[in-house]
Legacy VTK file of the C-alpha trace (Angstrom):
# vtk DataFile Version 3.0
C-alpha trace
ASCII
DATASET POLYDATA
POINTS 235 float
-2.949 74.240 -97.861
-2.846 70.481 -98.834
0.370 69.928 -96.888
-0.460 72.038 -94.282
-3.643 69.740 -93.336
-1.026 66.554 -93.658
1.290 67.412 -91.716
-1.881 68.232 -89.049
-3.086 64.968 -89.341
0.110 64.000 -88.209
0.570 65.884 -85.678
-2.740 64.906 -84.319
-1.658 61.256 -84.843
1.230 61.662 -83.174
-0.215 62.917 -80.028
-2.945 60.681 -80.287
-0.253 57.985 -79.966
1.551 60.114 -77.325
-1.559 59.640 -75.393
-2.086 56.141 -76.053
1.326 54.940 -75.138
0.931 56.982 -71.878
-2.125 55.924 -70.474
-1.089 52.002 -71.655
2.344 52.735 -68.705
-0.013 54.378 -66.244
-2.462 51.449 -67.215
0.701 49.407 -66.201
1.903 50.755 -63.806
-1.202 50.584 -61.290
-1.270 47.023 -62.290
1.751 46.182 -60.941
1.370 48.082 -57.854
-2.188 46.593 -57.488
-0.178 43.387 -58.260
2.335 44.491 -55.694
-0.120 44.906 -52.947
-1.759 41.837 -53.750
1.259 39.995 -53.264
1.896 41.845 -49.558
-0.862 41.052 -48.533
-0.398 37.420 -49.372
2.662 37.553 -47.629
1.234 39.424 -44.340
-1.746 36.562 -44.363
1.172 33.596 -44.792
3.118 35.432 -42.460
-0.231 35.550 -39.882
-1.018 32.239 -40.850
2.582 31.131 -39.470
2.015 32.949 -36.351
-1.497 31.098 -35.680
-0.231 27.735 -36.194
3.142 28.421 -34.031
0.268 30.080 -31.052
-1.116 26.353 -31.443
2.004 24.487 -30.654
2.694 26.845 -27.685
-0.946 26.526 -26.517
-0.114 22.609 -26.866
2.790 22.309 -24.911
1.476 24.408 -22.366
-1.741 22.295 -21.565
0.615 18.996 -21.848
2.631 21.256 -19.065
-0.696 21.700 -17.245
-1.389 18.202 -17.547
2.276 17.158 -15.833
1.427 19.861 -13.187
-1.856 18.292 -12.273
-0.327 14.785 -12.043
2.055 16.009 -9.767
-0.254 18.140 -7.040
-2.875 15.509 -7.521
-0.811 12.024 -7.642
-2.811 8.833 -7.666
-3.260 7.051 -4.408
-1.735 3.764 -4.214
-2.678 1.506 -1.512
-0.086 -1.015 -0.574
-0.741 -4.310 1.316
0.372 -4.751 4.695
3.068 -7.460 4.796
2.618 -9.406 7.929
5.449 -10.831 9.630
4.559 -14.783 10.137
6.540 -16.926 13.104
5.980 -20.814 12.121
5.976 -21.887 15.804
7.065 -25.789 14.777
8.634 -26.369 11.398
9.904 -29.676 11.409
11.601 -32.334 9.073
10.074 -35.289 7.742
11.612 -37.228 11.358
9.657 -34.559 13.286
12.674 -32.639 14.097
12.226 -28.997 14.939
14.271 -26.589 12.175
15.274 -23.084 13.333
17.424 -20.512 11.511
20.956 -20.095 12.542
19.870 -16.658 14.797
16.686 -17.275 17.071
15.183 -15.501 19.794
15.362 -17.695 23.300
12.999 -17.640 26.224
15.124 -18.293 29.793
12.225 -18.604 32.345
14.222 -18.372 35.688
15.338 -14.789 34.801
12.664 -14.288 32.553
14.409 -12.394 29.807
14.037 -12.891 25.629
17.369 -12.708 24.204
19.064 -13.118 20.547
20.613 -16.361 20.136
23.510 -18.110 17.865
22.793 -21.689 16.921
26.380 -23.064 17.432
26.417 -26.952 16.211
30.338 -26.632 16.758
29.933 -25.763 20.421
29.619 -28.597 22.571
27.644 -26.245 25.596
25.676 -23.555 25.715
26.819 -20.305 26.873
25.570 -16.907 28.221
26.494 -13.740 28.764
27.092 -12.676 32.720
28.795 -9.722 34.714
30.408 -10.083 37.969
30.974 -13.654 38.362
30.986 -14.374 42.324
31.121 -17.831 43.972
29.811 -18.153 47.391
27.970 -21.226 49.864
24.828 -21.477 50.986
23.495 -24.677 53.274
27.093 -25.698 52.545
26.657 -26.096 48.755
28.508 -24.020 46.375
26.854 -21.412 44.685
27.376 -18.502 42.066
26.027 -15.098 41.638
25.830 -13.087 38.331
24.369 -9.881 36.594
22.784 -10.002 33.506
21.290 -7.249 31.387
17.601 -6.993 31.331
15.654 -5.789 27.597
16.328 -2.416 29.177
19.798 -3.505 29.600
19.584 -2.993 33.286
21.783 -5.055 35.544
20.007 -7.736 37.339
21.644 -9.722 39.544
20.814 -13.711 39.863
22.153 -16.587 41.957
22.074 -20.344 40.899
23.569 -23.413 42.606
26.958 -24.361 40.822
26.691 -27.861 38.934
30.461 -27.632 37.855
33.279 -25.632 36.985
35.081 -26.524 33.879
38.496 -24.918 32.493
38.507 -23.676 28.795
40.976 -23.618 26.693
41.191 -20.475 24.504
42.755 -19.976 21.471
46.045 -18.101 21.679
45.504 -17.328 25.279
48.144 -19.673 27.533
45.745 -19.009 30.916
42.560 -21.117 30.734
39.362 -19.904 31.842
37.574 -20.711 34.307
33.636 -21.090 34.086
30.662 -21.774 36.498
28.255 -24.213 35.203
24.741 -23.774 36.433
21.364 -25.189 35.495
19.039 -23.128 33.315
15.620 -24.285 31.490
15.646 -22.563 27.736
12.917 -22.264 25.570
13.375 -22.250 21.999
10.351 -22.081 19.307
8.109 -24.774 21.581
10.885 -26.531 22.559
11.950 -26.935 26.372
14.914 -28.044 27.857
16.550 -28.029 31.319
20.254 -27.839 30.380
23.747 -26.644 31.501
24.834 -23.152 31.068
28.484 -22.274 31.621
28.743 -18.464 32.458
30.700 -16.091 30.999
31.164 -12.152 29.903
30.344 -12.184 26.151
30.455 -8.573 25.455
32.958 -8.795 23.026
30.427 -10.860 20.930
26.998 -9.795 19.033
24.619 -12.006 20.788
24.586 -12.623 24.615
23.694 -16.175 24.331
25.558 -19.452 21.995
23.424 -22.660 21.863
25.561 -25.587 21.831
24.842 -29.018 21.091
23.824 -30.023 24.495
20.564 -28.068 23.959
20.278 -29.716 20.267
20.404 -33.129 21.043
19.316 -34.485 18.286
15.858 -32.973 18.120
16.847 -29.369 16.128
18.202 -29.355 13.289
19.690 -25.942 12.072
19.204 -24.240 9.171
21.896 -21.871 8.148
19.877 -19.891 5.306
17.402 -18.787 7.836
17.288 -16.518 10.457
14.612 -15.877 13.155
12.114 -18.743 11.737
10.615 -19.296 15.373
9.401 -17.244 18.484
9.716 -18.441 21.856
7.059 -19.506 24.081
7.488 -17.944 27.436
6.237 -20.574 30.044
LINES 1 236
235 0 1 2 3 4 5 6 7 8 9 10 11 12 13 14 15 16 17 18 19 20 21 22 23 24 25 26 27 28 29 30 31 32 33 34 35 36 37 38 39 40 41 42 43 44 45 46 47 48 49 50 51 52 53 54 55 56 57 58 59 60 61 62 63 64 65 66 67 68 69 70 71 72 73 74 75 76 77 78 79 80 81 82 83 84 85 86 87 88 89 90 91 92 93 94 95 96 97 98 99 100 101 102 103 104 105 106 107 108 109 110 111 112 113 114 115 116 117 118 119 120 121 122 123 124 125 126 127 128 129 130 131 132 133 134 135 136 137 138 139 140 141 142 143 144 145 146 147 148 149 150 151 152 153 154 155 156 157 158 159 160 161 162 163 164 165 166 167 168 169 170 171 172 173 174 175 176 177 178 179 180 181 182 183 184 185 186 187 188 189 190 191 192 193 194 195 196 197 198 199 200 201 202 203 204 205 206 207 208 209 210 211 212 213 214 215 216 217 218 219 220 221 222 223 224 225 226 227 228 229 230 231 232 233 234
C-alpha cells in the first residue's frame, strides 16, 4: 500500500511537470508570435514611413515643376530702352575740318535725289552713276542728256551743259572711255560745293556715286573706321 501511494505521487508529479513544461512552450510560443507581430508591424510602419517621406519629394519636385511652369506662362516684362540713332551734322578736327566716314549719304539739289556715297581720296573727280549718255546742242553750246534712277529707282531723265569731255584710261581695257563732264552742286553733311561730275554707268559698282578729291579740297577729312557719321542737308 506504501509503494502503491509512491509511485502515485509520482505519477502525479510527473504530470504535474507534464503540465508545467507545456504551458511554459505555449507560454512561449504566443510570445514569439506576439513578438512576431510586433516586429511586422514595425516593419509595415517603416515601410509606410518610407512611402510618406518619398510622397514628399514627389510633392517637392512637382511644385518646383509648377514653379518653372508659372515662370514660363507668366515671364517678367523687361522694358528695353530705345536706342536712338544720332547724325552729328559737323564733326570737325581741331583745324575745323569737317570728318565723315568713308560711306555717306549725299544731297544733289539739281536732281534732287539722296544717294549712298564712297569717299574716294584716291580719285582725283567725282563720279556718278548715269544711263543713256546722249550729247546734243542747244543755243549752239554742247550739251548732254542722262537718266538716273530716282529712290524708287525710276528713270529720270536730266540734261546739263557739257563743261568737258575727258578720256579715261581703264585698267586692262586698251579702248579709253570717254566721259561728259558737267557741273553739279553736292551736299555733304553741311557742306556745299559746286563741282565737276564726270558721268558714267556705275552699275557694276555698290554705290551710284564716288567722291573724289575735287569735292574734298582740303576741307574733309575722311575717316575710314566710320561709316554714315553725317546726313545731308537738302537745300
Amino acid at each position: 500500500m506504501k509503494y502503491n501511494l509512491i509511485l502515485l505521487y509520482f505519477i502525479i508529479t510527473f504530470f504535474s511537470a507534464c503540465t508545467a513544461t507545456t504551458q511554459i512552450k505555449q507560454d512561449s510560443l504566443e510570445q514569439i508570435k506576439e513578438d512576431e507581430e510586433k516586429k511586422l508591424h514595425l516593419q509595415k510602419i517603416e515601410a509606410t514611413n518610407e512611402k510618406v517621406e518619398e510622397v514628399k519629394k514627389n510633392i517637392t519636385l512637382l511644385e518646383k515643376r509648377i514653379e518653372l511652369v508659372e515662370k514660363e506662362l507668366n515671364p517678367k516684362v523687361v522694358v528695353k530702352e530705345k536706342i536712338k540713332t544720332v547724325f552729328v551734322e559737323k564733326p570737325v578736327t581741331k583745324d575745323k575740318k569737317t570728318i565723315v566716314g568713308i560711306y555717306e549719304k549725299v544731297y544733289i539739289p539739281s536732281i534732287e535725289q539722296v544717294y549712298e556715297a564712297k569717299i574716294d581720296t584716291g580719285a582725283t573727280t567725282t563720279s556718278i552713276h548715269a544711263l543713256d549718255i546722249k550729247e546734243f546742242e542747244r543755243d549752239g553750246k554742247k550739251w548732254v542728256k542722262f537718266k538716273f534712277q530716282n529712290e524708287k529707282k525710276e528713270l529720270i531723265e536730266k540734261s546739263l551743259p557739257v563743261e568737258r569731255v575727258v578720256s579715261i584710261k581703264r585698267h586692262g581695257v586698251e579702248k579709253n572711255q570717254r566721259r561728259y563732264v558737267v557741273k553739279m552742286r553736292i551736299n555733304l553733311g553741311d557742306y556745299s560745293e559746286v563741282i565737276d561730275v564726270s558721268l558714267t554707268d556705275r552699275s557694276k559698282f555698290n554705290y551710284p556715286i564716288l567722291i573724289g578729291r575735287n569735292f574734298l579740297n582740303g576741307y574733309i577729312v575722311v575717316d575710314v573706321s566710320k561709316k554714315y557719321i553725317t546726313k545731308p542737308t537738302k537745300k
